[in-house]
N, CA, C and O atoms as a GROMACS GRO file, in nm:
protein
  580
    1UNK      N    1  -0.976   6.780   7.418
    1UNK     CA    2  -0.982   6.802   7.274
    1UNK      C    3  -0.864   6.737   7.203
    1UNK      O    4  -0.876   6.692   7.089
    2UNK      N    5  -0.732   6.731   7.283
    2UNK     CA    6  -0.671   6.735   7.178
    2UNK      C    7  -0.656   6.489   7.180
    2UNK      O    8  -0.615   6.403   7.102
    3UNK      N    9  -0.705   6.493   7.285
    3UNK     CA   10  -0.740   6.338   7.316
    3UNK      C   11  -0.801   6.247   7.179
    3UNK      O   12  -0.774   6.147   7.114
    4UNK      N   13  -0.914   6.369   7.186
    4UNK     CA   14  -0.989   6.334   7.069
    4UNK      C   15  -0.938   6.352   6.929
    4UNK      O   16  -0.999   6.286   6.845
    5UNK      N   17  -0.845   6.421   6.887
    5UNK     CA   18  -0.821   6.494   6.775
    5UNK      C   19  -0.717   6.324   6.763
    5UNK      O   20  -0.731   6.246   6.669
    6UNK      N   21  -0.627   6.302   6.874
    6UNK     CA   22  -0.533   6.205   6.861
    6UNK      C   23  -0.605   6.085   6.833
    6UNK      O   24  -0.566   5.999   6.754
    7UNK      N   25  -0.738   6.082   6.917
    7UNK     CA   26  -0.773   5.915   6.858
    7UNK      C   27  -0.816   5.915   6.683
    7UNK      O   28  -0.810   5.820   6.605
    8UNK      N   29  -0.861   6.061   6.654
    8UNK     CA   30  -0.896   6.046   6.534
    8UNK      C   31  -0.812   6.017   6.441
    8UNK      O   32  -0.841   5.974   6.329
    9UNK      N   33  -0.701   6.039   6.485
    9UNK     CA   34  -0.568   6.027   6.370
    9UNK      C   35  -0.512   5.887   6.369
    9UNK      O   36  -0.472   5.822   6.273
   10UNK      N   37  -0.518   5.855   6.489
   10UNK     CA   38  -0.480   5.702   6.500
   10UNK      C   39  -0.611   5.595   6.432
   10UNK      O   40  -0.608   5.498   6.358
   11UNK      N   41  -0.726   5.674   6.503
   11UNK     CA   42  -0.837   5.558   6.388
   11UNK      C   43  -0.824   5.614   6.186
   11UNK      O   44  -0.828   5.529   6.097
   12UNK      N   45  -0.813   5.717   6.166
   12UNK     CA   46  -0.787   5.736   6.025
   12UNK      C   47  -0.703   5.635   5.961
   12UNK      O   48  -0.734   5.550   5.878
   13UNK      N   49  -0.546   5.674   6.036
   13UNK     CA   50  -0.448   5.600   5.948
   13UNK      C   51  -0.412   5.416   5.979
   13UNK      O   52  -0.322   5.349   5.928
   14UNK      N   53  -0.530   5.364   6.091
   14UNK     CA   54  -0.524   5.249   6.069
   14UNK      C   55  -0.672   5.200   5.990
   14UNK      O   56  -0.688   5.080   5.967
   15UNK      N   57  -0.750   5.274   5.961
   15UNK     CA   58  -0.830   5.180   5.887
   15UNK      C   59  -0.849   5.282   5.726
   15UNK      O   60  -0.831   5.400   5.697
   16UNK      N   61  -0.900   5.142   5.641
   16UNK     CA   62  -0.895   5.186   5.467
   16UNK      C   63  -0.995   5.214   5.487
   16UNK      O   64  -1.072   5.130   5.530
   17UNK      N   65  -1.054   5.395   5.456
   17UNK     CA   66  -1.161   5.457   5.406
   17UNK      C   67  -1.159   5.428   5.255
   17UNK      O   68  -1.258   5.483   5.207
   18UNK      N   69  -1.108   5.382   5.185
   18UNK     CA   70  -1.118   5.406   5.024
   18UNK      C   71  -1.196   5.274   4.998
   18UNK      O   72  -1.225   5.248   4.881
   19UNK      N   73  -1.230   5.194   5.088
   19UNK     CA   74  -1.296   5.075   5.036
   19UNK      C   75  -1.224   4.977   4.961
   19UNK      O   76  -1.283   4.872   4.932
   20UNK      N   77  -1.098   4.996   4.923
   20UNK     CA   78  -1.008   4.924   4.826
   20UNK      C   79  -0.940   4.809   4.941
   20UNK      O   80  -0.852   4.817   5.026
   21UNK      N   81  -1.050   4.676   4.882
   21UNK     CA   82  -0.953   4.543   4.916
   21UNK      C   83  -0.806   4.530   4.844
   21UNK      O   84  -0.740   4.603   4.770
   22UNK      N   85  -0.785   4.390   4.907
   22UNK     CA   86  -0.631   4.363   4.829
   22UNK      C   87  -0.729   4.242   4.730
   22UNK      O   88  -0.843   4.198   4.738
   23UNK      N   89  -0.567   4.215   4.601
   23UNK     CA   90  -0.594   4.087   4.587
   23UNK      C   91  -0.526   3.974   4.660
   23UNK      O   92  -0.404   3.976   4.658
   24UNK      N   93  -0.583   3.878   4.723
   24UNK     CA   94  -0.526   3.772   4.810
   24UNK      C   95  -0.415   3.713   4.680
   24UNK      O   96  -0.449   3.690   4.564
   25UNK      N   97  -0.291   3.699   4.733
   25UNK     CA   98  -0.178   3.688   4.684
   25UNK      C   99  -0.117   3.513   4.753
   25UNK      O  100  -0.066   3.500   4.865
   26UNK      N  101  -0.141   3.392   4.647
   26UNK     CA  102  -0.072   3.294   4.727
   26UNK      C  103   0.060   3.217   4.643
   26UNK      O  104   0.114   3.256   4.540
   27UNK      N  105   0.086   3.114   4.713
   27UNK     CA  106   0.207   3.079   4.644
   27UNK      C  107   0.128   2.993   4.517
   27UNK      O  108   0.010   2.959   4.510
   28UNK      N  109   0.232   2.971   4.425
   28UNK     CA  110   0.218   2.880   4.301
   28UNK      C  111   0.155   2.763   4.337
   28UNK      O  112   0.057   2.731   4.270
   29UNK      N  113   0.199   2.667   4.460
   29UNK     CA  114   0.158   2.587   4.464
   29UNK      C  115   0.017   2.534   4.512
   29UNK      O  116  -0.056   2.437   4.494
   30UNK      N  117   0.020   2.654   4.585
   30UNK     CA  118  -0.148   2.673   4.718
   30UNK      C  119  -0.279   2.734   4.567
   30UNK      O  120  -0.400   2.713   4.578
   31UNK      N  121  -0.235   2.785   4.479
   31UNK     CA  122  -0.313   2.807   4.337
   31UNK      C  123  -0.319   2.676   4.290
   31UNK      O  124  -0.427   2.616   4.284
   32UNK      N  125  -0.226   2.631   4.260
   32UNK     CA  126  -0.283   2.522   4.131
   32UNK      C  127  -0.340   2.386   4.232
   32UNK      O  128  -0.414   2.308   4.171
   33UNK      N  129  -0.318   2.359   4.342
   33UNK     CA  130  -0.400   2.331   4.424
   33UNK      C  131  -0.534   2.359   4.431
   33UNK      O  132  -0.617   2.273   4.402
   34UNK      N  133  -0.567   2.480   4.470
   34UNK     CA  134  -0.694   2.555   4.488
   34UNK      C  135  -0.784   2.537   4.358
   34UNK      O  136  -0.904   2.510   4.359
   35UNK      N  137  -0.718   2.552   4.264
   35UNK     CA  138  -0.792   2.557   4.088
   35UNK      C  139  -0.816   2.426   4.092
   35UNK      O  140  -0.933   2.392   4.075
   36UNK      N  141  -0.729   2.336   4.111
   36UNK     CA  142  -0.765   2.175   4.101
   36UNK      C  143  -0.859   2.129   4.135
   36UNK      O  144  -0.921   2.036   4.083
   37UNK      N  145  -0.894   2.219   4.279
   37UNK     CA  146  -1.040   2.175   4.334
   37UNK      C  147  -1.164   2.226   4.262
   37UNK      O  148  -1.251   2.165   4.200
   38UNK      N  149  -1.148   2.344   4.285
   38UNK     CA  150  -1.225   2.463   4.234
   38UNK      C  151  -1.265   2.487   4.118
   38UNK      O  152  -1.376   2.541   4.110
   39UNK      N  153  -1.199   2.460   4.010
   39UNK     CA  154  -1.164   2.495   3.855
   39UNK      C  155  -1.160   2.660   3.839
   39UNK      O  156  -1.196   2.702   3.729
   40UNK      N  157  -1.121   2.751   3.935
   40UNK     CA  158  -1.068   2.849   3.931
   40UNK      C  159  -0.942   2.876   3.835
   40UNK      O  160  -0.836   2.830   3.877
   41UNK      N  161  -0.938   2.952   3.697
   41UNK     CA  162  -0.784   2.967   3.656
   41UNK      C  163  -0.704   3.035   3.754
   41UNK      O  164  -0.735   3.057   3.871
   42UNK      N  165  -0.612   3.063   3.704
   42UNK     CA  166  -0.487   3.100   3.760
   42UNK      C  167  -0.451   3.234   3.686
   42UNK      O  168  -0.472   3.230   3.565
   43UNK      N  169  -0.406   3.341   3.733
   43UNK     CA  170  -0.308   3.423   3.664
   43UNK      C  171  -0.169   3.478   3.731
   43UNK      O  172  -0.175   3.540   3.838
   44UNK      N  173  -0.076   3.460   3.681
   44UNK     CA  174   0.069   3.458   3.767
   44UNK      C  175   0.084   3.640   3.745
   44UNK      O  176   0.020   3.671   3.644
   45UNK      N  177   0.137   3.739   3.797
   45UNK     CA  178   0.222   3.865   3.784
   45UNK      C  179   0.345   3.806   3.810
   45UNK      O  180   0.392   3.762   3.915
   46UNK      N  181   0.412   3.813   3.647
   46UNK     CA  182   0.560   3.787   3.673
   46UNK      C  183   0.661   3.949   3.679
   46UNK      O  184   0.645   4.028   3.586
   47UNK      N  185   0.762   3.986   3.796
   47UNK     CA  186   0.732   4.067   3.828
   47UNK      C  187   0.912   4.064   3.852
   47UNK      O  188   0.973   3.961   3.825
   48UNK      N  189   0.993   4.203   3.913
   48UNK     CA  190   1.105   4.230   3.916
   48UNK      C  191   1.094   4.289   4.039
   48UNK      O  192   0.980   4.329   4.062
   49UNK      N  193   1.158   4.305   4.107
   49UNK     CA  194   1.178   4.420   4.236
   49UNK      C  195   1.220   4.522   4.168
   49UNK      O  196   1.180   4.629   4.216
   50UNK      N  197   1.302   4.533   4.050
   50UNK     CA  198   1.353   4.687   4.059
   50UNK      C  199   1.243   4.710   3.878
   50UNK      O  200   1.263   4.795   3.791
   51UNK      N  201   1.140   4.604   3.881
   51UNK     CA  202   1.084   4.712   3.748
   51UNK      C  203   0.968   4.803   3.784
   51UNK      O  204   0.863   4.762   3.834
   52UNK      N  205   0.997   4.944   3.752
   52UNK     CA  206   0.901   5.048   3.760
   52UNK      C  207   0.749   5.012   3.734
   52UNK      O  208   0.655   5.016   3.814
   53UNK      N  209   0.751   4.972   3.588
   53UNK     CA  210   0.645   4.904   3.555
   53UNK      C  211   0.540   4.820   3.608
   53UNK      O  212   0.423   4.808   3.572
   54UNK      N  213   0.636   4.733   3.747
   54UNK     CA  214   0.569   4.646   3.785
   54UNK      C  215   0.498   4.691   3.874
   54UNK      O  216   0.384   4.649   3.897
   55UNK      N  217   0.564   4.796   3.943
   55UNK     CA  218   0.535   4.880   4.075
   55UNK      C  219   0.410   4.932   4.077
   55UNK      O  220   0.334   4.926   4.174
   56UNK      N  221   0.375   5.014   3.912
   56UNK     CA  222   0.310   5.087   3.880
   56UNK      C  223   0.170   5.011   3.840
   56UNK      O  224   0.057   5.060   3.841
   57UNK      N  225   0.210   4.870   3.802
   57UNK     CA  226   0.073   4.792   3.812
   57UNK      C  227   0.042   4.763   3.950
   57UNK      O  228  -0.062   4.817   3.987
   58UNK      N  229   0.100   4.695   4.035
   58UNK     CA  230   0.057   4.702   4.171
   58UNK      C  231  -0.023   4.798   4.230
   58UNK      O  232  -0.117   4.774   4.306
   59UNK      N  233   0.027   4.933   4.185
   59UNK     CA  234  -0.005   5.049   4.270
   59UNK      C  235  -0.151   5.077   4.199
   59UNK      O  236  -0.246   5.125   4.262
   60UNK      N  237  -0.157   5.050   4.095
   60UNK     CA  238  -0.312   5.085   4.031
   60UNK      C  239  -0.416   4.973   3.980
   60UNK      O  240  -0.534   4.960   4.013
   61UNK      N  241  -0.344   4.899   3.894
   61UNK     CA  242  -0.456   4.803   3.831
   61UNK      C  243  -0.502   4.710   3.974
   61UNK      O  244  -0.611   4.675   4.020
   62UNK      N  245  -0.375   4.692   4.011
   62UNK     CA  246  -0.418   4.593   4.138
   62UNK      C  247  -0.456   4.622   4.239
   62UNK      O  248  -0.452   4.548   4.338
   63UNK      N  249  -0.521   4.786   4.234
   63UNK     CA  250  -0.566   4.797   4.351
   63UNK      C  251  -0.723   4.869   4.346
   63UNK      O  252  -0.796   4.926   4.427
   64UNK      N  253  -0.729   4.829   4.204
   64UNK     CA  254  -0.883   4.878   4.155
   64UNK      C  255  -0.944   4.813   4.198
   64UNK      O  256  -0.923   4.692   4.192
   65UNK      N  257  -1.073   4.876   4.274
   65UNK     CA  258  -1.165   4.765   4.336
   65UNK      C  259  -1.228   4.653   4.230
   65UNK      O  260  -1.235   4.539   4.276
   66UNK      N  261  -1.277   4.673   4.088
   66UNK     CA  262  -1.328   4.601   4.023
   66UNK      C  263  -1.230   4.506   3.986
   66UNK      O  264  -1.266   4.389   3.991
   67UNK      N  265  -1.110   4.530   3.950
   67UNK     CA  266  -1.003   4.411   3.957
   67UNK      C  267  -0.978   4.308   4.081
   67UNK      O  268  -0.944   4.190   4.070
   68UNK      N  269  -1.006   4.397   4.230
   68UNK     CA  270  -0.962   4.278   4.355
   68UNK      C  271  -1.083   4.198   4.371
   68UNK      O  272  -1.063   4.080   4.400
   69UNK      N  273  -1.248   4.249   4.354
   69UNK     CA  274  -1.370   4.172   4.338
   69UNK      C  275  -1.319   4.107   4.176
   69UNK      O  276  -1.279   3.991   4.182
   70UNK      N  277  -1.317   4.150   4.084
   70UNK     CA  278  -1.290   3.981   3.997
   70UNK      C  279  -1.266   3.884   4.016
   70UNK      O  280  -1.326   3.776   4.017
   71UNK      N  281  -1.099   3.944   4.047
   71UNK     CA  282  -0.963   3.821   4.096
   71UNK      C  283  -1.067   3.759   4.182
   71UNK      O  284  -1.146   3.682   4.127
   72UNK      N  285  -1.079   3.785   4.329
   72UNK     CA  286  -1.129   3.710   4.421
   72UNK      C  287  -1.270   3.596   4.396
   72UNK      O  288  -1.298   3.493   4.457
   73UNK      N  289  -1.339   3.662   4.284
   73UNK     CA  290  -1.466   3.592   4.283
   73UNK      C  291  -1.412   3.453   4.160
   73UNK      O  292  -1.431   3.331   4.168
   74UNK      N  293  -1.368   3.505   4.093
   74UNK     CA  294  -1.268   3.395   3.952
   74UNK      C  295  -1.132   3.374   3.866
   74UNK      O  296  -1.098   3.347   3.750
   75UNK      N  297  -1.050   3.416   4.043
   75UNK     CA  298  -0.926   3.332   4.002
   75UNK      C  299  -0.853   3.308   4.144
   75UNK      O  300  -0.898   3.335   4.255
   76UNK      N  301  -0.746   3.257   4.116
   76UNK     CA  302  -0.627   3.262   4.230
   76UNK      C  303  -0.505   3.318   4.168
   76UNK      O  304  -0.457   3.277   4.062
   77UNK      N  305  -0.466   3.397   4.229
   77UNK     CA  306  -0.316   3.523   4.178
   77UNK      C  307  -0.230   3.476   4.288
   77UNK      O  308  -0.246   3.453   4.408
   78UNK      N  309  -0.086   3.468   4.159
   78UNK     CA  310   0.013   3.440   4.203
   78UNK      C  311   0.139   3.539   4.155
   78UNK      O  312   0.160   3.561   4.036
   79UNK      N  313   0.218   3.593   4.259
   79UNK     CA  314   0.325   3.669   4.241
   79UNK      C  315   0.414   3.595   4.223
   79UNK      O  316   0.438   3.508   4.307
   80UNK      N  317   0.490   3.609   4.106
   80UNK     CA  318   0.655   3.500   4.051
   80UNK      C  319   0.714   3.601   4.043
   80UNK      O  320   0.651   3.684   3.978
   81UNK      N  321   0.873   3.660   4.104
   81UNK     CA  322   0.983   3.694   4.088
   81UNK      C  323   1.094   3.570   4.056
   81UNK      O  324   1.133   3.489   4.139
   82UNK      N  325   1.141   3.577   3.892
   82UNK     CA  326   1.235   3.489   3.865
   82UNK      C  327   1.349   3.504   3.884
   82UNK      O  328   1.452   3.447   3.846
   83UNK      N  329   1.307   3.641   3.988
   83UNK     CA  330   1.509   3.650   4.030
   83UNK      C  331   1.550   3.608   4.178
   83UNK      O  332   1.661   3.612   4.231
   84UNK      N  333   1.433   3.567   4.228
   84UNK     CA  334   1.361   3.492   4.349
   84UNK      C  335   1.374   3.299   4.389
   84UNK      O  336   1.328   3.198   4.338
   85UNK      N  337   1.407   3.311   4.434
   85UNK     CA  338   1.415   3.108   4.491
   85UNK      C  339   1.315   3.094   4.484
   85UNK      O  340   1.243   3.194   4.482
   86UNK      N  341   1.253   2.951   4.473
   86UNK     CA  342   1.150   2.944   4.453
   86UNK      C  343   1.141   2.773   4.354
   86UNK      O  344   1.207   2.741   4.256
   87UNK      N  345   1.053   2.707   4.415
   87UNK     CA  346   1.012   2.614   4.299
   87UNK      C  347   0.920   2.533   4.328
   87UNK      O  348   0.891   2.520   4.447
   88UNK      N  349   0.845   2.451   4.220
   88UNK     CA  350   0.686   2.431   4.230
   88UNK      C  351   0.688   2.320   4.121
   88UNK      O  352   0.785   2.295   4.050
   89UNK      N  353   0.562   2.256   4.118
   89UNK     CA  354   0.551   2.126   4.076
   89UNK      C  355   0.386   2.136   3.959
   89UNK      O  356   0.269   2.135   3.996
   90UNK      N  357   0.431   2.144   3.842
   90UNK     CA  358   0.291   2.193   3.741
   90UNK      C  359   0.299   2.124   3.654
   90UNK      O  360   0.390   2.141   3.573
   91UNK      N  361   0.170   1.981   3.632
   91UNK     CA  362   0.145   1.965   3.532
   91UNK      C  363   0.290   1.858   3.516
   91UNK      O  364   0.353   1.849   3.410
   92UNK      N  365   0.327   1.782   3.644
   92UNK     CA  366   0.405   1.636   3.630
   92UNK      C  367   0.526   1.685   3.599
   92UNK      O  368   0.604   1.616   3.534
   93UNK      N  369   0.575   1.870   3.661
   93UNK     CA  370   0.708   1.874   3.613
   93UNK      C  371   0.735   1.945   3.709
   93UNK      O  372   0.652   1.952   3.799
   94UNK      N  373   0.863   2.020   3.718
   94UNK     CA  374   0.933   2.090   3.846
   94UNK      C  375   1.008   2.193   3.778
   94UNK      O  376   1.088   2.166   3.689
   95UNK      N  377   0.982   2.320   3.822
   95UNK     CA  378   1.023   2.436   3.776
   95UNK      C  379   1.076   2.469   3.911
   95UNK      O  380   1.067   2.413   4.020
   96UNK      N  381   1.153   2.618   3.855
   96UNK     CA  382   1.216   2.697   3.956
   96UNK      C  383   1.120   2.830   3.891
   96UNK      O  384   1.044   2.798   3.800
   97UNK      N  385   1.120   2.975   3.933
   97UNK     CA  386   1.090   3.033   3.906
   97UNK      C  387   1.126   3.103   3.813
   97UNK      O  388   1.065   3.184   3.744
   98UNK      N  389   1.253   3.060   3.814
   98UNK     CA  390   1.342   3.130   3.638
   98UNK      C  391   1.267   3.030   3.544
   98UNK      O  392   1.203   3.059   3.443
   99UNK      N  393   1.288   2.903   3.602
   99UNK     CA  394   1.323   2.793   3.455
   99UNK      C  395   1.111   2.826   3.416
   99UNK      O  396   1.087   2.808   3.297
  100UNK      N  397   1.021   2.854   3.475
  100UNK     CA  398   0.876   2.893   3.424
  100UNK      C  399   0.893   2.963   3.358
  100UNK      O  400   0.868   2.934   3.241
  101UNK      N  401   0.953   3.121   3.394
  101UNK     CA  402   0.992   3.216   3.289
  101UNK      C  403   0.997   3.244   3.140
  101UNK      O  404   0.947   3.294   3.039
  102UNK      N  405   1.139   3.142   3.228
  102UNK     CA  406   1.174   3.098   3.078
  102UNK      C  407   1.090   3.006   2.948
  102UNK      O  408   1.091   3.020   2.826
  103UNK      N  409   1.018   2.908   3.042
  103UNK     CA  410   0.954   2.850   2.930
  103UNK      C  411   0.862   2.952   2.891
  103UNK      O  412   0.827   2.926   2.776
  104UNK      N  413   0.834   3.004   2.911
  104UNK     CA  414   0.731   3.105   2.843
  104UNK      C  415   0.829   3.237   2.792
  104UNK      O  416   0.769   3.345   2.786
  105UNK      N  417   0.947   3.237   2.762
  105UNK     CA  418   0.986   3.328   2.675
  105UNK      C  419   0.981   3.475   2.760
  105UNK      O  420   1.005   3.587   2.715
  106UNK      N  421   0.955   3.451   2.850
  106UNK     CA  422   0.971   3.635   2.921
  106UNK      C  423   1.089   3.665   2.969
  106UNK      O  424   1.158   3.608   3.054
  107UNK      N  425   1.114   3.801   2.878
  107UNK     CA  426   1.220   3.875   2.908
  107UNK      C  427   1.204   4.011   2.915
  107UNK      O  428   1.288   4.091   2.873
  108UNK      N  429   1.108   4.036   2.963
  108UNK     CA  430   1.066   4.204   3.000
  108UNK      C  431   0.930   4.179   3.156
  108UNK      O  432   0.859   4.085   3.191
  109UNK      N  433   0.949   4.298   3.200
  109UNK     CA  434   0.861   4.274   3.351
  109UNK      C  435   0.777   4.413   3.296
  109UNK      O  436   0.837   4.489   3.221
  110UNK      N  437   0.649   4.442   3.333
  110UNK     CA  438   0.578   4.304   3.409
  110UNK      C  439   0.527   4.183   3.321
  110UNK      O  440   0.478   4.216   3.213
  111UNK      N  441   0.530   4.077   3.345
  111UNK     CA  442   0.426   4.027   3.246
  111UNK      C  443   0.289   3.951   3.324
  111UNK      O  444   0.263   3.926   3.442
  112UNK      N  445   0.235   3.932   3.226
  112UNK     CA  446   0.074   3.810   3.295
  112UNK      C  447   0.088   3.697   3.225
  112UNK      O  448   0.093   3.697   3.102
  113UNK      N  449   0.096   3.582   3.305
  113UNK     CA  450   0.055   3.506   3.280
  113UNK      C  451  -0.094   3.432   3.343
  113UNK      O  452  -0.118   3.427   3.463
  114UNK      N  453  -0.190   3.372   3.230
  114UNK     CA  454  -0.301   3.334   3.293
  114UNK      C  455  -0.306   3.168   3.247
  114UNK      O  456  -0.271   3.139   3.132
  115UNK      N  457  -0.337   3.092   3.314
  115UNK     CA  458  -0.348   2.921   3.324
  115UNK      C  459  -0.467   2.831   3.386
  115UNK      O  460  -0.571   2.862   3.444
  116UNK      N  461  -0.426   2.739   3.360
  116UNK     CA  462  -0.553   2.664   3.422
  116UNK      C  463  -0.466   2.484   3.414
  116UNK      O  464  -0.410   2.441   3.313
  117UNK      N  465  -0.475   2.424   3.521
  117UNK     CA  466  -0.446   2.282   3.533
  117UNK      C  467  -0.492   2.230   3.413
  117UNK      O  468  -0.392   2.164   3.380
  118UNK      N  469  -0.582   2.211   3.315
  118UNK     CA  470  -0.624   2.166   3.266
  118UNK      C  471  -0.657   2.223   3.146
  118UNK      O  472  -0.749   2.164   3.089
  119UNK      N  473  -0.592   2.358   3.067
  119UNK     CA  474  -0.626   2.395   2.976
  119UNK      C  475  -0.448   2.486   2.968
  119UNK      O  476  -0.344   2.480   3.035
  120UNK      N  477  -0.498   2.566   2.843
  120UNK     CA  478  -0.368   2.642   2.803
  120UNK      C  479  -0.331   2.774   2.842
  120UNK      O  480  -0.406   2.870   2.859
  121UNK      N  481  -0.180   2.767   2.856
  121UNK     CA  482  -0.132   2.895   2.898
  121UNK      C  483  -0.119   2.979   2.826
  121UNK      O  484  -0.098   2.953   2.707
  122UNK      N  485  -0.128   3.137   2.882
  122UNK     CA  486  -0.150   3.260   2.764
  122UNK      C  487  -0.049   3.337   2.840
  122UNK      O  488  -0.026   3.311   2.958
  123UNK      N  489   0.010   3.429   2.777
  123UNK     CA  490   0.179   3.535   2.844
  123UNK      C  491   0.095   3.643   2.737
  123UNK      O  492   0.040   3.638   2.627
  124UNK      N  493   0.127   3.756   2.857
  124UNK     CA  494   0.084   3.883   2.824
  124UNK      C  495   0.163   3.991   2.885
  124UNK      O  496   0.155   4.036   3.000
  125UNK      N  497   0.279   4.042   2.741
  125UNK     CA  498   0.434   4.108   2.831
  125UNK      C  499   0.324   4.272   2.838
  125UNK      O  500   0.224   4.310   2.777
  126UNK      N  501   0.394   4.317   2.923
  126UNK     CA  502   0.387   4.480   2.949
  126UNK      C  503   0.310   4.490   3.065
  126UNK      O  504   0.277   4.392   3.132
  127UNK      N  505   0.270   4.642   3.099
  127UNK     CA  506   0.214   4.683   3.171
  127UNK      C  507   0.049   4.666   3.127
  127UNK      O  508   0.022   4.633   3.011
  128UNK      N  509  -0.043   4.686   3.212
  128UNK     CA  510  -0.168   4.658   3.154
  128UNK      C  511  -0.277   4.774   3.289
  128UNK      O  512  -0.283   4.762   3.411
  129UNK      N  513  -0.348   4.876   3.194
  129UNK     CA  514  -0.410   4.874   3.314
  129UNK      C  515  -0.549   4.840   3.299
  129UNK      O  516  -0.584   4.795   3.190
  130UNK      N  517  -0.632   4.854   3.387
  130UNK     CA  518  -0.772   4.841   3.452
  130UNK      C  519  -0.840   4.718   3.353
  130UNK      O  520  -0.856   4.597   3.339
  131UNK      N  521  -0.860   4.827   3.310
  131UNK     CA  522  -0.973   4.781   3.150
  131UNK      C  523  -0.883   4.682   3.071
  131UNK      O  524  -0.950   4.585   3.034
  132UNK      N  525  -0.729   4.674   3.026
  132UNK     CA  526  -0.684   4.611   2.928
  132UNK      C  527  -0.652   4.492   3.044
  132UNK      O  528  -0.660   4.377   3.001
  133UNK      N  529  -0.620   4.506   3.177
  133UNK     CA  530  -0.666   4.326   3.302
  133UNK      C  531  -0.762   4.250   3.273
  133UNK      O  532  -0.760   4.127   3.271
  134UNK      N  533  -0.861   4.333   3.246
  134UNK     CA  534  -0.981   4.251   3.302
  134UNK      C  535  -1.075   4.253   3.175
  134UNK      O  536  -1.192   4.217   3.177
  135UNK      N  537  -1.004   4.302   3.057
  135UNK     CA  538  -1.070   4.192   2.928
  135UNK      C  539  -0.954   4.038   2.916
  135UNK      O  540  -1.007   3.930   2.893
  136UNK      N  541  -0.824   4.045   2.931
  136UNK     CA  542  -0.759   3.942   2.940
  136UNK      C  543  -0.813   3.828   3.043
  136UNK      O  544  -0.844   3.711   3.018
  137UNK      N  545  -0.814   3.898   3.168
  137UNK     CA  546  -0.894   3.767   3.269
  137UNK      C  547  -1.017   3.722   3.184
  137UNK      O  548  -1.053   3.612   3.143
  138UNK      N  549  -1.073   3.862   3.173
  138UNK     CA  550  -1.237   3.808   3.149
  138UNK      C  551  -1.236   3.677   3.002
  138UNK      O  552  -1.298   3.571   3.008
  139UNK      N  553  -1.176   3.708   2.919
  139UNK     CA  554  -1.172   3.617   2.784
  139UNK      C  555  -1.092   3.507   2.810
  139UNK      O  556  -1.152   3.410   2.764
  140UNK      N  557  -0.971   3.467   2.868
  140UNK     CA  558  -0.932   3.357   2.903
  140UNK      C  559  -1.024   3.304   3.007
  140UNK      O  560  -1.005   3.182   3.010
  141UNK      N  561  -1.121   3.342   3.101
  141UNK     CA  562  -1.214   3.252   3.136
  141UNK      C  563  -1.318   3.207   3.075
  141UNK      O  564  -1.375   3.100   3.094
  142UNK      N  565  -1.341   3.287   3.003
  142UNK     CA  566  -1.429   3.221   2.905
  142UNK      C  567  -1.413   3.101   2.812
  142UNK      O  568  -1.491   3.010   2.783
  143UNK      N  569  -1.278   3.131   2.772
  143UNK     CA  570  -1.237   2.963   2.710
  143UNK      C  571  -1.182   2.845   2.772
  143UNK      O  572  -1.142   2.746   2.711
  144UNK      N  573  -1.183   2.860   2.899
  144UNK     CA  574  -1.132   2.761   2.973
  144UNK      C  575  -1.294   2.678   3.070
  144UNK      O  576  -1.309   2.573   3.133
  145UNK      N  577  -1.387   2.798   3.035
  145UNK     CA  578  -1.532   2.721   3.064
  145UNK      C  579  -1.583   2.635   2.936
  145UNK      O  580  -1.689   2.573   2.942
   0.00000   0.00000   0.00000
């Protein structure tokens, strides 16, 4: 009995009963790559290690199943910490992960940014959940079709 009781605990806490995928998380460069082919946009989480805020989107918006089936079906997500090394090549120029930031004026975490190789960038400061994600994804894809 108690054999059994042990495998059950070991099969519980290694597999996700909640059904909740991730969103596949790649670098800047393996995205605007991927979109290039694809015409997939892009949306960056620009993000802090020590902001609460950011934590708190991770822990929920990004782990809503209808948000990780979006992302996955029409975009590629990219995590930027600008307090992070880091640098990437967009659009015939060379950033670091601060100097992106910066061109886009962010000075509060979390923010969104959403893009496309070939169309325009949109910055969206604060926290955001479920519903206020995924009218932003949803309407910036729409104008970039």
């Amino acid at each position: 009995m108690k054999s059994i009781l042990l495998l059950l605990l070991l099969f519980s806490t290694s597999y996700n009963f909640s059904g909740k995928g991730e969103i596949e998380w790649k670098s800047m460069e393996s995205a605007i790559e991927a979109s290039t082919s694809d015409d997939k946009p892009i949306f960056v989480d620009v993000y802090t290690d020590w902001c609460g805020w950011c934590k708190i989107l991770d822990k929920k918006t990004f782990q809503d199943d209808e948000v990780v089936q979006y992302v996955k079906e029409n975009y590629h997500a990219v995590k930027l910490n600008p307090e992070k090394d880091g640098s990437f090549t967009f659009k015939g120029k060379t950033f670091t992960n601060e100097s992106y930031t910066d061109q886009h004026e962010i000075n509060s975490y979390p923010a969104i940014i959403v893009l496309h190789p070939n169309g325009k960038e949109k910055v969206f400061m604060g926290y955001k959940d479920t519903k206020s994600f995924l009218e932003i994804l949803k309407k910036y894809k729409r104008q970039v079709n």
